[in-house]
C-alpha positions in Angstrom: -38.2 8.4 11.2 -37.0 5.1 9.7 -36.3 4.1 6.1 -39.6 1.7 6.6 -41.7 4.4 7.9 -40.7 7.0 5.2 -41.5 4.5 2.9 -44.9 3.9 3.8 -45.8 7.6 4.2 -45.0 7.7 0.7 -47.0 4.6 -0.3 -50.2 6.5 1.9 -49.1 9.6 -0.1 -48.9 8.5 -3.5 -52.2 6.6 -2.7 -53.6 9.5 -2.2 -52.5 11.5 -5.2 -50.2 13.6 -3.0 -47.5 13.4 -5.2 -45.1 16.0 -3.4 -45.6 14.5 -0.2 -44.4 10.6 -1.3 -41.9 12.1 -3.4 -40.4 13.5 -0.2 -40.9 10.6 2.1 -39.4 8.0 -0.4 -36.1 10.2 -0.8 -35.5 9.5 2.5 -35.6 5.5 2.0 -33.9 5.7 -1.7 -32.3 2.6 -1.2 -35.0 0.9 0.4 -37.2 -1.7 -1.7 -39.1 -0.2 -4.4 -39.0 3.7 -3.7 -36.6 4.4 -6.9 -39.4 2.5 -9.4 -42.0 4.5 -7.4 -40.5 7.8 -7.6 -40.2 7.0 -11.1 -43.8 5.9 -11.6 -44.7 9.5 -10.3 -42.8 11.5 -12.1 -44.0 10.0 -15.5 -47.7 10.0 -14.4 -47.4 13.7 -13.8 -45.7 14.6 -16.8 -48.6 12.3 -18.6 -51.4 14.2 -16.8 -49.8 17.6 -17.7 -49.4 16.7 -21.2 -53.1 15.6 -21.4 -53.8 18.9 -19.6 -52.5 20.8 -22.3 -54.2 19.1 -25.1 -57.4 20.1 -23.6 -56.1 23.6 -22.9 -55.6 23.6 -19.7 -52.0 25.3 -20.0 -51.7 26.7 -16.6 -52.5 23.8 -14.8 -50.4 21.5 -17.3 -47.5 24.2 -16.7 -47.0 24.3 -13.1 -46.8 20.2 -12.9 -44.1 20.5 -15.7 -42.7 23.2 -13.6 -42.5 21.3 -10.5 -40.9 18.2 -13.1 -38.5 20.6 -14.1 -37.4 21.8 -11.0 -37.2 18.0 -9.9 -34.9 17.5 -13.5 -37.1 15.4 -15.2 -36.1 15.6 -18.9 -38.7 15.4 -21.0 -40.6 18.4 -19.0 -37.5 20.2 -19.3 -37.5 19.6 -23.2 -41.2 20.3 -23.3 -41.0 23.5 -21.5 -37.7 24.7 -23.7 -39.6 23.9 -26.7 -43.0 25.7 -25.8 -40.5 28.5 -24.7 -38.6 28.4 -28.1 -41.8 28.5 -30.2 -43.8 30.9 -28.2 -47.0 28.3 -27.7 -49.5 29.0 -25.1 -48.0 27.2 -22.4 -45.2 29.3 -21.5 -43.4 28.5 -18.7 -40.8 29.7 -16.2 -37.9 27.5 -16.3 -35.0 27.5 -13.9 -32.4 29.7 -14.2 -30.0 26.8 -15.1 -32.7 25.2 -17.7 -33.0 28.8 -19.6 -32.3 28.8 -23.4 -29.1 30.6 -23.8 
């Protein structure tokens, strides 16, 4: 598959909500056109939507995007999940071993 192609399964992908998916397929074309701003762009409307899921109480559902952010390194799910770990909210979450609090 070429940079170009990979880059528009992950245009289809993200068009479709499949956030995994054009997450994947724009790794593979990093360098190519806009996939950094793009992969960017995702990571920040899932961390939004998760937020907005926990203010509704929708913990689990908010905690395994923010899981899947953390896994990927995003920072502020990491802090999030650290701090709802740290002061034993609701949304408890299981953070990587190289995230845990020490």
């Amino acid at each position: 598959v070429t940079e170009l192609e990979s880059y528009l399964q992950g245009r289809e992908a993200e068009d479709k909500m499949e956030y995994d998916t054009a997450i994947a397929a724009y790794e593979e074309c990093y360098a190519r056109a806009d996939a950094d701003k793009r992969m960017k762009a995702i990571e920040e409307r899932m961390y939004s939507d998760a937020f907005e899921m926990a203010k509704k109480g929708e913990y689990w559902e908010a905690r395994e995007i923010l899981e899947q952010l953390a896994d990927m390194q995003y920072a502020d799910a990491v802090d999030l999940l650290e701090t709802c770990q740290r002061l034993r909210l609701p949304l408890r979450l299981r953070l990587p071993p190289s995230l845990r609090l020490r």
